[in-house]
C-alpha positions as CSV (number, residue, x, y, z in Angstrom):
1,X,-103.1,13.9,-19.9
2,X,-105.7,15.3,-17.3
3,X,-107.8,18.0,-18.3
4,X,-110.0,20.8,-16.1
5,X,-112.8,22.1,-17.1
6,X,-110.6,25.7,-17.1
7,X,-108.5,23.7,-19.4
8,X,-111.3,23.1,-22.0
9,X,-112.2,26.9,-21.7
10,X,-109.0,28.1,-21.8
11,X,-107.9,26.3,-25.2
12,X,-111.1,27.1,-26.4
13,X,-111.0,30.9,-25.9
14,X,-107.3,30.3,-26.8
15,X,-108.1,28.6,-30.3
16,X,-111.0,31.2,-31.5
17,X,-108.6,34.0,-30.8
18,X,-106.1,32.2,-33.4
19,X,-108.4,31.2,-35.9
20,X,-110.1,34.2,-35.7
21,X,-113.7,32.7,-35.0
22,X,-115.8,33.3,-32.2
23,X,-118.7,30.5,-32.1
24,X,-117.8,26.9,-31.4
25,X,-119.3,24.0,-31.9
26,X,-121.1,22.2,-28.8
27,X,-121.1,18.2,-29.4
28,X,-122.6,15.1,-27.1
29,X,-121.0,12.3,-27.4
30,X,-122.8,8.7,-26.8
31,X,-120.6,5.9,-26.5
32,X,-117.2,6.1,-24.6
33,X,-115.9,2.5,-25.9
34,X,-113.0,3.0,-28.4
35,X,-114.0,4.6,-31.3
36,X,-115.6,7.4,-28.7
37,X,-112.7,7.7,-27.2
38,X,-111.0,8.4,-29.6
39,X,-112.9,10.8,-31.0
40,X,-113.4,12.7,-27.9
41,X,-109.5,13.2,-27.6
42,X,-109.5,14.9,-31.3
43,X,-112.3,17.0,-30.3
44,X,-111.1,18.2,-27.5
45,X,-108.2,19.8,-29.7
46,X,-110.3,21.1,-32.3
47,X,-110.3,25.2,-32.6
48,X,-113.9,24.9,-33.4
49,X,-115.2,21.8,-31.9
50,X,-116.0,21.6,-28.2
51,X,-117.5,18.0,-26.1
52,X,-120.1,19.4,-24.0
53,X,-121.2,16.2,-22.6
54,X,-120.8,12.2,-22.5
55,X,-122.6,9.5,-21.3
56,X,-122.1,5.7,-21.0
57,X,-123.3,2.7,-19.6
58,X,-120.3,1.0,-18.9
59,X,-119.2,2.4,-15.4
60,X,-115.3,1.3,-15.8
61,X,-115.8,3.7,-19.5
62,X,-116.6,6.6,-17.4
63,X,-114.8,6.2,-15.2
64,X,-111.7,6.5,-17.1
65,X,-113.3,8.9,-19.3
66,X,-113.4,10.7,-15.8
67,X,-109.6,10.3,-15.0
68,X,-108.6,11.6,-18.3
69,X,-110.8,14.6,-18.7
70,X,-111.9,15.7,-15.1
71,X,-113.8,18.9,-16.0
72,X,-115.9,16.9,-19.1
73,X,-119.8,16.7,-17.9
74,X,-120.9,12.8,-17.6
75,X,-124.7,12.2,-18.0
76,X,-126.9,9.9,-16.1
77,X,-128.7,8.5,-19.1
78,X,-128.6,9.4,-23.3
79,X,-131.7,11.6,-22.9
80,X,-129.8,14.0,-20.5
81,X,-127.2,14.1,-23.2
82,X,-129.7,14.8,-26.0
83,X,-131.5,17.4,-24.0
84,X,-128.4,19.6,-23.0
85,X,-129.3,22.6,-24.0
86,X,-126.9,24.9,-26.4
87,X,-125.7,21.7,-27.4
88,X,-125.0,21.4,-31.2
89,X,-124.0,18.0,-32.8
90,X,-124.6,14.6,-31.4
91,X,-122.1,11.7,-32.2
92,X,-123.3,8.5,-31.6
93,X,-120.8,6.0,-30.9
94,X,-122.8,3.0,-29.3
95,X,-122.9,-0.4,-31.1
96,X,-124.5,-0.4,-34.2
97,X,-128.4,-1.7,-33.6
98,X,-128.9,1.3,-31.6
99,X,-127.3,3.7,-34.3
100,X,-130.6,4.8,-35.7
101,X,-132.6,5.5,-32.5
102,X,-130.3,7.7,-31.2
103,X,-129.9,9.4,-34.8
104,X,-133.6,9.9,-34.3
105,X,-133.4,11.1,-30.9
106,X,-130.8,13.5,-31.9
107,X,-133.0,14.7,-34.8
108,X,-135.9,14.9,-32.6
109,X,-134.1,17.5,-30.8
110,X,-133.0,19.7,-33.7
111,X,-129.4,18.6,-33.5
112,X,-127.0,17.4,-36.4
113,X,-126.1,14.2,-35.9
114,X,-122.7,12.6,-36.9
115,X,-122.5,8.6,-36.4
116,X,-120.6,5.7,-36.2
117,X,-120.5,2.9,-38.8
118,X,-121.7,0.4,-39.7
119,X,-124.9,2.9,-39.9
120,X,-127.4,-0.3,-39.4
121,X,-127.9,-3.5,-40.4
122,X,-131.7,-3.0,-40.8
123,X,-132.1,-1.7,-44.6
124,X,-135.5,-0.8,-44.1
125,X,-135.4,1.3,-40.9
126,X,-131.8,2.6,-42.9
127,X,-134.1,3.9,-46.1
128,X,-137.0,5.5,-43.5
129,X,-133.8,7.3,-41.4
130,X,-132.8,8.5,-45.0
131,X,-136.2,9.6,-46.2
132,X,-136.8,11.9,-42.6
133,X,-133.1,13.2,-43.4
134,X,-133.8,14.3,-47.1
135,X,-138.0,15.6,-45.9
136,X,-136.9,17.5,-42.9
137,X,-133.5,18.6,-44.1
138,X,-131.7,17.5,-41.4
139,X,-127.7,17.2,-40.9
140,X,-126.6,14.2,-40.6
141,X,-123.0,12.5,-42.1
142,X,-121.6,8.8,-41.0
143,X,-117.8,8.1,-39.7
144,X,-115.6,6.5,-42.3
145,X,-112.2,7.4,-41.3
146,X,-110.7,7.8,-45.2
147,X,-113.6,10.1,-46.3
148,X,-111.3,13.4,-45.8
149,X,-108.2,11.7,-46.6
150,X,-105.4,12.3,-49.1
151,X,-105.4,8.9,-49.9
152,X,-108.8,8.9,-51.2
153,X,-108.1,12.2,-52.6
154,X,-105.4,10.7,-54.4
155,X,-107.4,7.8,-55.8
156,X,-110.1,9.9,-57.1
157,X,-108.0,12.4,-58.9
158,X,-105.9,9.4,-60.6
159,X,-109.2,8.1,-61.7
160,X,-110.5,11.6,-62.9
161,X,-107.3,12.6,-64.5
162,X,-105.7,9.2,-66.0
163,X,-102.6,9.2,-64.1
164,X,-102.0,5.4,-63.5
165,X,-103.9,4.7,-67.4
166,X,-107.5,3.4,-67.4
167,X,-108.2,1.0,-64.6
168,X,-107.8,-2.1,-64.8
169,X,-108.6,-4.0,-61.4
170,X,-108.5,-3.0,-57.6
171,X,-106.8,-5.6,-54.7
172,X,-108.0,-5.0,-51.5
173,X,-106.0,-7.0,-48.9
174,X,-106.6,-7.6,-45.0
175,X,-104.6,-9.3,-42.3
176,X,-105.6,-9.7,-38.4
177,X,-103.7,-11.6,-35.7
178,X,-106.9,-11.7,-33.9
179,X,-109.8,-10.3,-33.9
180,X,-111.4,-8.3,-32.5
181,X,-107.9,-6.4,-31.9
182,X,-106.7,-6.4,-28.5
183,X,-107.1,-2.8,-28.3
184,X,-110.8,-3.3,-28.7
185,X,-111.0,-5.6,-25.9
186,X,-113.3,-2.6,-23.9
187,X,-116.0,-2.6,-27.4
188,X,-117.9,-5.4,-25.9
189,X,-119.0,-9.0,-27.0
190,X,-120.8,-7.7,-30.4
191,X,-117.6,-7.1,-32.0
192,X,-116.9,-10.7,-32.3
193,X,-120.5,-11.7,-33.1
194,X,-121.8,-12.3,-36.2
195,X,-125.0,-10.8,-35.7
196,X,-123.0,-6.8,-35.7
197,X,-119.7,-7.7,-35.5
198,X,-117.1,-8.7,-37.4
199,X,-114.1,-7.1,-39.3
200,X,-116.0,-7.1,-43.0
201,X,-117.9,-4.8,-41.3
202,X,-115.7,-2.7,-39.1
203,X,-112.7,-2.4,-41.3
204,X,-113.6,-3.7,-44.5
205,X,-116.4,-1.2,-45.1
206,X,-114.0,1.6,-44.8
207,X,-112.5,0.4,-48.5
208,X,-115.4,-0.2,-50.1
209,X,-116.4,2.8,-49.3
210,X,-113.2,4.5,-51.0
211,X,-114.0,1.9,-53.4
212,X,-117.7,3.4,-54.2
213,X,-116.8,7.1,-53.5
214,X,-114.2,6.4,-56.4
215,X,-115.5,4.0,-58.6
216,X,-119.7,3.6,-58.0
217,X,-121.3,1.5,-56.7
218,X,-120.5,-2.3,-56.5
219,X,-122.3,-5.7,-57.6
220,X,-120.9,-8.7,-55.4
221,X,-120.3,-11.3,-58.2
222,X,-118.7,-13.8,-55.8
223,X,-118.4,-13.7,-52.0
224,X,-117.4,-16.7,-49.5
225,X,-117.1,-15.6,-45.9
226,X,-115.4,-18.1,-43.4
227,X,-117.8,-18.6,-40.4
228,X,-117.0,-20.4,-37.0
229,X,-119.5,-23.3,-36.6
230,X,-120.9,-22.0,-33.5
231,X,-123.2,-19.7,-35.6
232,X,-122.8,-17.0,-33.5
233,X,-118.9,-16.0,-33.7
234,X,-117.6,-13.7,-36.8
235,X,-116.1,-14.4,-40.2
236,X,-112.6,-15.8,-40.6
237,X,-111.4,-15.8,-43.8
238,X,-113.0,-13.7,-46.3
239,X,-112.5,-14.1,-50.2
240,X,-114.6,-12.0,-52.5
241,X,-115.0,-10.7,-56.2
242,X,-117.1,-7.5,-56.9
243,X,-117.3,-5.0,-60.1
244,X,-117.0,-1.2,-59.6
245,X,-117.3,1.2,-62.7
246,X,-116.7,-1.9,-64.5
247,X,-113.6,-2.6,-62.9
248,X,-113.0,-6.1,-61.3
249,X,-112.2,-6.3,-57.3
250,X,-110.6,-8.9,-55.5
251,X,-110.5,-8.9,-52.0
252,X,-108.9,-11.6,-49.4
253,X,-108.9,-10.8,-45.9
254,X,-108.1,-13.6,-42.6
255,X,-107.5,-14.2,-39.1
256,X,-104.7,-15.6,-37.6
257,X,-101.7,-17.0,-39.9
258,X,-98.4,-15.8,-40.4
259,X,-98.7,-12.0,-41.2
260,X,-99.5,-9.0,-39.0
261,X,-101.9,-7.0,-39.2
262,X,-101.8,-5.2,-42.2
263,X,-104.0,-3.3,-44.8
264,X,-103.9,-2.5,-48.3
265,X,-106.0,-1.1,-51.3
266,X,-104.3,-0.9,-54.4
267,X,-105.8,0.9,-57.9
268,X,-103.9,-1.1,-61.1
269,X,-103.9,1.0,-64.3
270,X,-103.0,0.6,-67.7
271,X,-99.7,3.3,-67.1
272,X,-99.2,2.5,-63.4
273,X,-100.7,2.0,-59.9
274,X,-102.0,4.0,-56.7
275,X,-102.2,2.1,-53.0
276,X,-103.7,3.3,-49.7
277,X,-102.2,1.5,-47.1
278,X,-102.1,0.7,-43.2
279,X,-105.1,3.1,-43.4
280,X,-102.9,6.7,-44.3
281,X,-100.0,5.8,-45.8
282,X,-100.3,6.1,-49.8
283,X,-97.8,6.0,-53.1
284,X,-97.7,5.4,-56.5
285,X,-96.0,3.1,-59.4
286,X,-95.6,4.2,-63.0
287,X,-95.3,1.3,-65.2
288,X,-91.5,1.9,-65.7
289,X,-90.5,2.6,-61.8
290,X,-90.8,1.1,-58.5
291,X,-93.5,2.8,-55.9
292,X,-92.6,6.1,-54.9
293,X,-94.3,7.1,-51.4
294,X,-96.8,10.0,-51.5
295,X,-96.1,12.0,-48.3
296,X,-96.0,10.1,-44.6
297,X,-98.0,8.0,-43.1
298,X,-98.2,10.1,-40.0
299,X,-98.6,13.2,-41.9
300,X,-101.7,12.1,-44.1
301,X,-103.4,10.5,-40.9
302,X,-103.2,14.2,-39.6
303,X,-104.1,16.1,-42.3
304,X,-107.4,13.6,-42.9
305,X,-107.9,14.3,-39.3
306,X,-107.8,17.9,-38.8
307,X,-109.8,17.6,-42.8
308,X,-112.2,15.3,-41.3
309,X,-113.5,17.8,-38.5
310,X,-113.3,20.7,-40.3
311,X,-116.1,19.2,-42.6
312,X,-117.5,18.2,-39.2
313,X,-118.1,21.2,-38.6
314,X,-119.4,22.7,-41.6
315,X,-121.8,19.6,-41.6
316,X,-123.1,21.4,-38.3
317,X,-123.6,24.5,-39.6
318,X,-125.0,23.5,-42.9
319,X,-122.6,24.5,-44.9
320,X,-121.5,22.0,-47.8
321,X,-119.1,19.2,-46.7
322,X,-117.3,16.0,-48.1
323,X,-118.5,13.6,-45.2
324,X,-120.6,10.2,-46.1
325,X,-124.1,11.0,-45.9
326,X,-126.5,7.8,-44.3
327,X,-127.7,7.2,-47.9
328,X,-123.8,7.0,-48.9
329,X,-123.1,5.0,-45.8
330,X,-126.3,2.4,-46.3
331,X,-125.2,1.8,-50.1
332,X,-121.8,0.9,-48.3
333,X,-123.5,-1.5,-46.2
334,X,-125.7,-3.2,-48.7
335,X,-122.4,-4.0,-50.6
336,X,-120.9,-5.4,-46.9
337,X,-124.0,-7.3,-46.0
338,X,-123.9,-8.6,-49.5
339,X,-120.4,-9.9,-49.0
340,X,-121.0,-11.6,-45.7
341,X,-124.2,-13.4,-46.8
342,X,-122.0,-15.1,-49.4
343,X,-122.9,-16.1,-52.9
């Protein structure tokens, strides 16, 4: 759908009459690939969220970032983005070594800054990003998709409150027919790359961190990733045991085979079981039933959506949220990086 300028304004004068705010939130966005995309289109329908600018440096990006949304300002270069004034929140979206100087650019300016994971693969300039963050105060929270989700909302509380027993083990599966996906084709080259890339890091990451968020943090006690000899391509085959709260972890994950894609993170207790799956859908198993669902699949992806940006935007305004900070995000990474060096 095509949207004007007028049509930006309108829903936005629209929405703050209905929710019974006045102030929205002005966010840049850096990075137009996928995941920018993406998020620009649930911005754009957020009551209190509005994409002020954009920029890119891939022209066939913009441009179709222009077809879509006619009235949305494209910068020349990330500096005009990061220098718009009024503007609020910067979302970084770019591939991942240039996650942190953009963060810094963005904090440089006085805005809050919500990124893209993996947050960096350089632990050290990780740590200094998180030690400016906690001296200067600044707002800053990382993108995992399942951080406002019921399913992790579900997988806590069962923890908390002994619904499915004490734990006894977590099964996290994975399943690509290729990778990268083909509707990541437009990311570029360091998705497939080892050096970046990869799906431990781009999809795996997003259970571990349910994983930690839930459980603590993990010790890899075994990991052997499948690499291409070509030493540049990305992992293959995955197989990997880890310990979380003192519960044991298995994961398998693989390209190519005979299964779809498909996803799955299942919590085994002593009185039953809990399971995220294909990202939002979720249900449960008591020891003397079958699994029950726990709402749609369509339906949770929503509600951890709209969730997701609400907390957004009480990141921006310094209110208290539920969004992975960097240091939560870097502890997620150390366990990933741990994984793919192997052991």
């Amino acid at each position: 759908m095509r949207q004007s300028q007028a049509d930006f304004v309108d829903r936005g004068r629209h929405s703050d009459k209905l929710s019974g705010v006045s102030e929205r939130k002005e966010i840049g966005v850096i990075g137009l690939g996928v995941m920018g995309q993406r998020m620009l289109a649930r911005l754009v329908e957020h009551p209190r969220a509005r994409v002020l600018v954009a920029w890119d440096p891939n022209p066939a990006a913009v441009a179709e970032v222009q077809q879509r949304y006619p009235g949305l300002r494209l910068a020349a270069a990330p500096a005009e983005v990061i220098g718009t004034p009024a503007l609020d929140c910067l979302y970084v979206a770019s591939p991942p070594a240039s996650h942190l100087a953009y963060a810094h650019q963005g904090f440089d300016a006085g805005l809050a800054v919500f990124c893209e994971k993996p947050l960096t693969v350089d632990f050290a300039a990780g740590r200094k990003a998180i030690a400016r963050i906690e001296a200067e105060r600044r707002r800053a929270a990382v993108n995992f998709s399942l951080a406002s989700s019921p399913g992790l909302a579900a997988m806590t509380a069962a923890i908390t409150e002994g619904s499915v027993g004490e734990p006894k083990r977590v099964e996290i599966e994975l399943a690509f027919d290729q990778w990268p996906r083909t509707w990541q084709s437009a990311a570029g080259r360091w998705l497939a790359q080892r050096a970046e890339g990869g799906f431990t890091r781009e999809v795996l990451s997003h259970f571990v961190f349910v994983l930690q968020r839930a459980l603590g943090q993990a010790t890899v006690e075994e990991a052997k990733p499948d690499y291409p000899a070509d030493g540049v391509g990305s992992e293959r085959a995955l197989t990997a045991r880890l310990s979380a709260g003192g519960v044991p972890v298995t994961i398998e994950a693989r390209v190519g085979g005979s299964h779809p894609d498909f996803n799955r993170m299942t919590l085994v207790g002593s009185a039953g079981a809990i399971e995220i799956h294909e990202w939002f859908g979720l249900r449960r198993r008591r020891n003397d039933g079958g699994w029950v669902p726990a709402g749609r699949a369509q339906g949770n992806r929503q509600i951890g959506q709209a969730a997701q940006l609400d907390q957004l935007v009480a990141m921006i305004e310094g209110r208290a949220h539920t969004l992975p900070s960097f240091a939560e995000a870097l502890l997620v990474q150390e366990t990933i990086e741990a994984i793919l060096k192997g052991r």
